[in-house]
C-alpha positions in Angstrom: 98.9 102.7 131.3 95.9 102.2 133.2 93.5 99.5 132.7 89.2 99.8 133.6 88.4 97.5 136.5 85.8 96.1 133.7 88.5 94.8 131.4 89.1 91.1 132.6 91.1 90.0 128.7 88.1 87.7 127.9 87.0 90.0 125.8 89.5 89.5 123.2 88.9 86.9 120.3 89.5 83.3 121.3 92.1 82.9 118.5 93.8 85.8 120.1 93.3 84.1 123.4 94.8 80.9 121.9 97.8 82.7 120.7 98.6 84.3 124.4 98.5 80.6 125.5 102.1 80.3 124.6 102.8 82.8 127.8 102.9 82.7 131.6 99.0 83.0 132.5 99.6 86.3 134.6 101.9 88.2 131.5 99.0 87.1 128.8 96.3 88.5 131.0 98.5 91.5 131.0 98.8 91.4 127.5 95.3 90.6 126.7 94.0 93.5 128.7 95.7 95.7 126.6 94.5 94.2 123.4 91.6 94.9 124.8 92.2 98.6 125.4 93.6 98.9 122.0 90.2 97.1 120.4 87.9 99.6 122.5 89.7 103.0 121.3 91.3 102.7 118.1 87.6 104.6 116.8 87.5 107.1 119.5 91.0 107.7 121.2 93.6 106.4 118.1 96.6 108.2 120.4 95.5 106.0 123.8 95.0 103.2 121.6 98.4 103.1 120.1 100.1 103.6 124.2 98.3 100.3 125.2 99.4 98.7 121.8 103.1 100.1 123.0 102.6 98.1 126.1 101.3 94.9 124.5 104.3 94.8 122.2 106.6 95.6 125.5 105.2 92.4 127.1 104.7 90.0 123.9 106.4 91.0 120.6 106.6 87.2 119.3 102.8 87.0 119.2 101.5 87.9 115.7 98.5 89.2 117.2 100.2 91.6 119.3 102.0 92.9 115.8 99.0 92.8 113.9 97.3 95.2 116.7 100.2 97.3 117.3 100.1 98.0 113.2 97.0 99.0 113.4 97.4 101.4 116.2 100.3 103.1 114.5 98.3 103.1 111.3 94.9 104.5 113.0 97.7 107.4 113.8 99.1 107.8 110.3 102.5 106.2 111.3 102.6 104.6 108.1 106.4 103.2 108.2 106.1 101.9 111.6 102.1 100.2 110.5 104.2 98.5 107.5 106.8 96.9 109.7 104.7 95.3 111.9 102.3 94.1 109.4 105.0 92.7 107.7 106.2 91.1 111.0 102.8 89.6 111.7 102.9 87.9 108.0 106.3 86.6 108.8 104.7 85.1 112.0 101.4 83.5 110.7 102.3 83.2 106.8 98.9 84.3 106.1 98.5 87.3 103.6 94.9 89.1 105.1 96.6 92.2 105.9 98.5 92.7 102.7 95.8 95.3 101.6 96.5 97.6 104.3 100.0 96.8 103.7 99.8 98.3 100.7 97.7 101.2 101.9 100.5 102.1 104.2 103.0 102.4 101.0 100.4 104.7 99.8 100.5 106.8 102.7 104.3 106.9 102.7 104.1 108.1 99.6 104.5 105.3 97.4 101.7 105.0 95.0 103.3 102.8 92.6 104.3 100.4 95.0 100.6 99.9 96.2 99.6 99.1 92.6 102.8 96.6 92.3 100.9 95.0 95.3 97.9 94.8 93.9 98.7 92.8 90.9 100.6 90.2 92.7 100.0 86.6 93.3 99.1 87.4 97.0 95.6 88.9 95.9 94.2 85.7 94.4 94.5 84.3 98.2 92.7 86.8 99.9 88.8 86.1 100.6 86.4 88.3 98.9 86.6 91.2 101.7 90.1 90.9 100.9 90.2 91.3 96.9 87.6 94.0 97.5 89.7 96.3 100.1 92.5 95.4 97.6 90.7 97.0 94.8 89.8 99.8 96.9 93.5 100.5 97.8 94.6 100.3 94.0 92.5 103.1 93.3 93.3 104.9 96.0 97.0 104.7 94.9 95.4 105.3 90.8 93.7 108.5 92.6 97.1 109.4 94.3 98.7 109.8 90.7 96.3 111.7 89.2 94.4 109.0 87.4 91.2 109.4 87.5 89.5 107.8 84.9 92.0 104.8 85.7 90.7 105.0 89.5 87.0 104.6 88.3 87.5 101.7 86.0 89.4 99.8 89.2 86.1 100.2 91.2 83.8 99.1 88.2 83.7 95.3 89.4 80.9 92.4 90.0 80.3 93.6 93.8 79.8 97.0 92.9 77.8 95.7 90.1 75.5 93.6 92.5 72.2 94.8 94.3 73.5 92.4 96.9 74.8 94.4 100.1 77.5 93.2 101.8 79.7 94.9 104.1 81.8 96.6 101.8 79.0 97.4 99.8 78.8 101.2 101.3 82.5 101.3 101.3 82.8 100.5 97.6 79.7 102.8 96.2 81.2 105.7 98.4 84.2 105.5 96.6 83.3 105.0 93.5 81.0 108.0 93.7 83.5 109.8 95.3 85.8 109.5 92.3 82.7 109.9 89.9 82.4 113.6 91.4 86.5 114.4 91.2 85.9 113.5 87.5 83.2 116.1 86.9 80.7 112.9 86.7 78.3 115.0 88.9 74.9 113.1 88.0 76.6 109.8 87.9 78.3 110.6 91.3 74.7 111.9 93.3 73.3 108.5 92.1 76.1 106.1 93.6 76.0 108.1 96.5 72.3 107.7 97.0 73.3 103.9 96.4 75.9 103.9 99.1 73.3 105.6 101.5 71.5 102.8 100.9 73.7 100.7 101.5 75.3 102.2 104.9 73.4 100.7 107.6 76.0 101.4 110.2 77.1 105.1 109.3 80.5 104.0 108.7 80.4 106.9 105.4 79.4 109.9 105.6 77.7 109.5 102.1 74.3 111.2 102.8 75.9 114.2 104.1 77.5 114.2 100.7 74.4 113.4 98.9 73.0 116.3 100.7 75.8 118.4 99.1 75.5 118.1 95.8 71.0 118.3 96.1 71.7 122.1 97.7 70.5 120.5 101.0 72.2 123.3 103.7 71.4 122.0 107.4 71.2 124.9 110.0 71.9 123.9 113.8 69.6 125.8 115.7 71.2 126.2 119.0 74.2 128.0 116.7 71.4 130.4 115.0 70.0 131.5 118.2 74.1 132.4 119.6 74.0 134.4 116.8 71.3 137.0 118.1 73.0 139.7 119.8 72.6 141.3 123.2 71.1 144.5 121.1 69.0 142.9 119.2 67.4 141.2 122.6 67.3 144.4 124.4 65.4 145.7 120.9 63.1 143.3 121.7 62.3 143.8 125.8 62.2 147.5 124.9 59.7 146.8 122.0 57.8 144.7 124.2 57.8 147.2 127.1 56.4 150.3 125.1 53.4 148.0 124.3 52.4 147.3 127.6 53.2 151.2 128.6 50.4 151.8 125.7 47.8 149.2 127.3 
């Protein structure tokens, strides 16, 4: 696949870098570049991102970091199976366990609810970093959600960092979702205000939580450009012909 004359590989995270030092210097520039590719479209373009993460794992499947990207290509695509084995394959290689959250979101997406929570209580979560144990709590009540558990999914997300008037980066994430399954409960009120606390929150956009806000205060936004299509070619020659029998009256 092609690669942008402004894609050197330096771009890519000097741990990542360090990792492509165990190959010939012209296969992990190679290798990097596509990294790099995958990084840049996996938001925009999740189909070209997982082709250059298909190259990367062509060139380097032994380096965990090529795994870990390739998983998250396939997973940006909702191939959930093929995500989960190369997660796994990156935790074989590295021994680390940061991605067993979305590990566990891929079992939900294959369908497999109950594995997710089996994941969830295990001995893994205790070593994940806060981020971790907070994505972790997201996914079990995803997978609560997923069996029709509602009131179960809103007591997961009831926790100390949703608790706190501290943001951190999950902040908006956590609020969102907690509102989110406020509102599936009929919790209407209690839902409008963690949404306006996830709005808040969300300095980067990454919800769309006041469009939902919006929502449930009757809020309708009209895009004028559509409105203005939507006058027809009569009702504009109504207009020139109303206009023109004024002027014939002046």
């Amino acid at each position: 696949m092609p690669i942008p004359e402004d894609v050197t590989g330096e771009e890519i995270d000097k741990d990542v870098r360090q990792e492509l030092q165990s190959l010939p210097k012209t296969l992990a520039d190679d290798v990097a570049k596509n990294l790099v590719m995958v990084a840049r479209l996996i938001d925009e373009d999740p189909e070209a991102a997982y082709g250059y993460s298909r190259v990367a794992l062509r060139l380097a499947s032994r380096v965990a970091a090529v795994r870990e990207a390739a998983g998250f290509a396939a997973y940006a695509n909702q191939k959930y199976g093929e995500a989960l084995a190369e997660f796994r394959a990156a935790r074989r290689m590295t021994g680390t366990v940061d991605l067993w959250p979305v590990m566990a979101d891929c079992e939900r997406g294959l369908g497999r609810p109950e594995k997710a929570l089996d994941m969830a209580g295990a001995p893994e979560v205790h070593k994940l970093d806060k981020a971790g144990q907070v994505e972790m709590r997201l996914v079990a009540a995803g997978a609560r959600r997923d069996m029709g558990q509602l009131d179960a999914a809103i007591v997961t997300l009831q926790s100390p960092e949703l608790a706190s008037n501290s943001v951190q980066p999950w902040t908006a994430r956590l609020r969102y979702a907690y509102a989110d399954a406020l509102l599936a409960a009929g919790r209407n009120d209690e839902a409008r205000e963690w949404f306006a606390k996830a709005v808040e929150a969300d300095r980067d956009g990454s919800t769309d939580a006041s469009d939902r806000l919006a929502e449930l205060d009757g809020v309708e936004f009209v895009d004028a450009l559509d409105e203005s299509e939507d006058i027809s070619a009569e009702d504009i020659s109504a207009q020139d012909a109303s206009a023109q029998d004024a002027d014939d009256q002046d």
